[in-house]
C-alpha atoms as an extended CHARMM CRD file, in Angstrom:
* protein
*
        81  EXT
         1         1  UNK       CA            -66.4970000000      -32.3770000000      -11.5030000000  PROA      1               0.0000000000
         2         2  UNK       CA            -66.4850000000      -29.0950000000       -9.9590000000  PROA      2               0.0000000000
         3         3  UNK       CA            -66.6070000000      -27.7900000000       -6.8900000000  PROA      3               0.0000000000
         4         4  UNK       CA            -65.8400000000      -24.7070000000       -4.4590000000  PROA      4               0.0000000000
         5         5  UNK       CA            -63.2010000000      -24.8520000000       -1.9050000000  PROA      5               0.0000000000
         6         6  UNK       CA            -63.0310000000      -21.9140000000        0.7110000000  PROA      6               0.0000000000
         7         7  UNK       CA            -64.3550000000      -19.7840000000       -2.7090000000  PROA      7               0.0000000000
         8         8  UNK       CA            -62.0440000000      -20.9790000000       -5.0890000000  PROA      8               0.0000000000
         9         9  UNK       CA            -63.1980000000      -23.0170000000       -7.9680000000  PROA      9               0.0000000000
        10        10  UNK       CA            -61.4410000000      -26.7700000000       -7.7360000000  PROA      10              0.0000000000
        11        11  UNK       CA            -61.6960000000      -29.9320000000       -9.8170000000  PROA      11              0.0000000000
        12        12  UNK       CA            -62.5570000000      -33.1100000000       -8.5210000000  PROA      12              0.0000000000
        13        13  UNK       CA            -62.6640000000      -36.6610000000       -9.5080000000  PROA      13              0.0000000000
        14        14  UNK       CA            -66.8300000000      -37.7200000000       -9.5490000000  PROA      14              0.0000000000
        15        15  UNK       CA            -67.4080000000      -40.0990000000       -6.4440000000  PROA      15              0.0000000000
        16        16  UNK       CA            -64.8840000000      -38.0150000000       -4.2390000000  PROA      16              0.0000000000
        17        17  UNK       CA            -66.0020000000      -38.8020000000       -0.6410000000  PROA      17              0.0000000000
        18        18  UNK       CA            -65.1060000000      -35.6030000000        1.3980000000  PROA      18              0.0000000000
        19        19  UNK       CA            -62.9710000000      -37.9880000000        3.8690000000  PROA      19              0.0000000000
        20        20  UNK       CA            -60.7240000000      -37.5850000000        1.0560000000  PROA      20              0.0000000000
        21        21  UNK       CA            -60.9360000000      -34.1110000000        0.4140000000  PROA      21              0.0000000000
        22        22  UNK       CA            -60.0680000000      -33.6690000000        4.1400000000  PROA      22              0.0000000000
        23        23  UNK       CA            -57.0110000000      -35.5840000000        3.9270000000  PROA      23              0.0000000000
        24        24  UNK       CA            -55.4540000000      -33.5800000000        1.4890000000  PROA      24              0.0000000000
        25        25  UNK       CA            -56.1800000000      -30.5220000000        3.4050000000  PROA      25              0.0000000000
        26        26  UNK       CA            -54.8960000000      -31.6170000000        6.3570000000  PROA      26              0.0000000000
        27        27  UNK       CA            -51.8970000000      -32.4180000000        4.8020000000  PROA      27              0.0000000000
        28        28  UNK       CA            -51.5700000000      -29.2200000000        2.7110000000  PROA      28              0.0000000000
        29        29  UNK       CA            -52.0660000000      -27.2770000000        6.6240000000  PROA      29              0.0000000000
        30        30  UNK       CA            -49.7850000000      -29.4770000000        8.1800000000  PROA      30              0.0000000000
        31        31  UNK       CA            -46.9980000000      -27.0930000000        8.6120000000  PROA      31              0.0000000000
        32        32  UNK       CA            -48.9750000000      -24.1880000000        9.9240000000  PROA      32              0.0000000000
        33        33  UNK       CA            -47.9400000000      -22.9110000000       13.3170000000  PROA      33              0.0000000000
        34        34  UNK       CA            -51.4010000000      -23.0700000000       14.7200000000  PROA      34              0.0000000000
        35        35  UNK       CA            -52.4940000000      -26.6300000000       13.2700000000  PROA      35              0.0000000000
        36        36  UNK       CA            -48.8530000000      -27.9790000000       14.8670000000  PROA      36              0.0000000000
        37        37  UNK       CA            -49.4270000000      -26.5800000000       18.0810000000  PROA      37              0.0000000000
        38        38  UNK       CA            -53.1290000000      -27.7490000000       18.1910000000  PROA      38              0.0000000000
        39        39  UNK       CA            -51.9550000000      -31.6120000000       16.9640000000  PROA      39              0.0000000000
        40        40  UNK       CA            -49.1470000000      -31.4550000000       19.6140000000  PROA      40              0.0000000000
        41        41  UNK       CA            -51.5780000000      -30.5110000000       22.2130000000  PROA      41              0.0000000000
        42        42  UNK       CA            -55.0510000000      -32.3250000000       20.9520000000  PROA      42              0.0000000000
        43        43  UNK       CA            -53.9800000000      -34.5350000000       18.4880000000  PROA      43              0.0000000000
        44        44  UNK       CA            -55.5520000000      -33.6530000000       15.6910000000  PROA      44              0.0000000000
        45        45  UNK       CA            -56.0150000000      -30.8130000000       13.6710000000  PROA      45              0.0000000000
        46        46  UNK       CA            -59.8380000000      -29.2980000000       14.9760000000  PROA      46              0.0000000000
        47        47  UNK       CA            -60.3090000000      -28.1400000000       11.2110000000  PROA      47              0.0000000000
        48        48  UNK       CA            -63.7790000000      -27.4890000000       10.6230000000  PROA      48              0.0000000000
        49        49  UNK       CA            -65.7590000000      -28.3520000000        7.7390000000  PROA      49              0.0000000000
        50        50  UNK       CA            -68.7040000000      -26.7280000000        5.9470000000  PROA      50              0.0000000000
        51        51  UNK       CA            -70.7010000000      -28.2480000000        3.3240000000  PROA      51              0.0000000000
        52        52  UNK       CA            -73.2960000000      -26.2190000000        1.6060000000  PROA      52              0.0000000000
        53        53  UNK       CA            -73.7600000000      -23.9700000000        4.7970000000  PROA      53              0.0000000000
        54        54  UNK       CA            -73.9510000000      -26.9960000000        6.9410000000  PROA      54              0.0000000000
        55        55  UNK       CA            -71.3470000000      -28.0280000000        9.7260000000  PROA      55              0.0000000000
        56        56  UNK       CA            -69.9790000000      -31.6390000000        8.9240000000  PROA      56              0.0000000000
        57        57  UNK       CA            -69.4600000000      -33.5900000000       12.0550000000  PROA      57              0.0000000000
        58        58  UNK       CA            -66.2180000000      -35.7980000000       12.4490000000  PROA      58              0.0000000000
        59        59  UNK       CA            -68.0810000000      -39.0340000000       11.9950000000  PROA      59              0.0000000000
        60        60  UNK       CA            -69.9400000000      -38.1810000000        9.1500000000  PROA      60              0.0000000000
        61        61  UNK       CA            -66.9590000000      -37.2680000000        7.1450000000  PROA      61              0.0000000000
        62        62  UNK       CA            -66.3280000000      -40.8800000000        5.8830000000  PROA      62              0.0000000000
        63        63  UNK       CA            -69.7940000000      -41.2460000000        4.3450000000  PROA      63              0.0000000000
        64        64  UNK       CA            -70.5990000000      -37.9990000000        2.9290000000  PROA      64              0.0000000000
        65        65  UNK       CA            -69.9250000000      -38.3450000000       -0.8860000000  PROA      65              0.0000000000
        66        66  UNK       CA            -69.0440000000      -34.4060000000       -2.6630000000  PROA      66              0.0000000000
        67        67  UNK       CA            -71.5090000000      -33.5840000000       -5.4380000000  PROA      67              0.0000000000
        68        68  UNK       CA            -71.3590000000      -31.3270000000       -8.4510000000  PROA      68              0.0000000000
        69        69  UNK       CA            -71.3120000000      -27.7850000000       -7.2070000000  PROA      69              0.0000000000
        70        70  UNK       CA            -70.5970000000      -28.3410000000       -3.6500000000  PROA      70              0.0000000000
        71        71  UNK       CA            -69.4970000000      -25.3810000000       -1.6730000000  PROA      71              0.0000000000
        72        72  UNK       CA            -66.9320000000      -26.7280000000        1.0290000000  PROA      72              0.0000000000
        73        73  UNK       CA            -65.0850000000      -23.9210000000        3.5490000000  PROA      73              0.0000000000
        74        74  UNK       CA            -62.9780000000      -25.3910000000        6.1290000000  PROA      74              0.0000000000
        75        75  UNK       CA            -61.4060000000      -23.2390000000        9.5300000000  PROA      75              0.0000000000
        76        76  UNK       CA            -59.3590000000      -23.8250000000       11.8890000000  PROA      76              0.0000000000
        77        77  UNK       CA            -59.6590000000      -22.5230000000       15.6270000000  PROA      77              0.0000000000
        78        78  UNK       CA            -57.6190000000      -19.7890000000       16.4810000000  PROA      78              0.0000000000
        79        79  UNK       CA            -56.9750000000      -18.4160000000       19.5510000000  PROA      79              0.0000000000
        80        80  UNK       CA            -56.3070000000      -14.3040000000       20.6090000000  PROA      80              0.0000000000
        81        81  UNK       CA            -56.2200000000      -12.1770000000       23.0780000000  PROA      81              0.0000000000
C-alpha cells in the first residue's frame, strides 16, 4: 500500500497502525543532535505527527490504523535564537 511520508512516496504493509510507523521513525532520528538532547532532557522525542492535515495526539497513535494514500509529515521542535 502506498503512502506519503514528509512528501516522499513510501510502501507500506496494508493494516500498518501508525504506532508502528512512529517507531521506525523514531528510531531512524535517534541519533540527531536535537532529538538526543530533547530525550536526555524530556524523555522522549516531542516528534510531531500529521495525518492528512490533522495533528495526531500521543494517545491516539496506537489506534489510528494508516490507509491507502495517507499523507503523514512528522517535526520535531527546534529551538533558535
Amino acid at each position: 500500500m502506498k503512502i506519503t511520508l514528509n512528501g516522499t512516496p513510501l510502501e507500506i504493509e496494508p493494516e500498518t497502525r501508525l504506532i508502528a510507523l512512529v517507531d521506525q521513525l523514531e528510531e531512524r532520528v535517534k541519533n540527531d543532535p536535537m532529538i538526543i538532547s530533547l530525550i536526555q532532557k524530556t524523555g522522549k522525542s516531542n516528534l510531531l505527527f500529521i495525518l492528512n492535515g490533522a495533528v495526531v495526539k500521543a494517545e491516539d497513535l496506537p489506534t489510528i490504523e494508516i490507509q491507502e494514500g495517507d499523507d503523514l509529515r512528522y517535526v520535531h521542535p527546534f529551538f533558535g535564537g
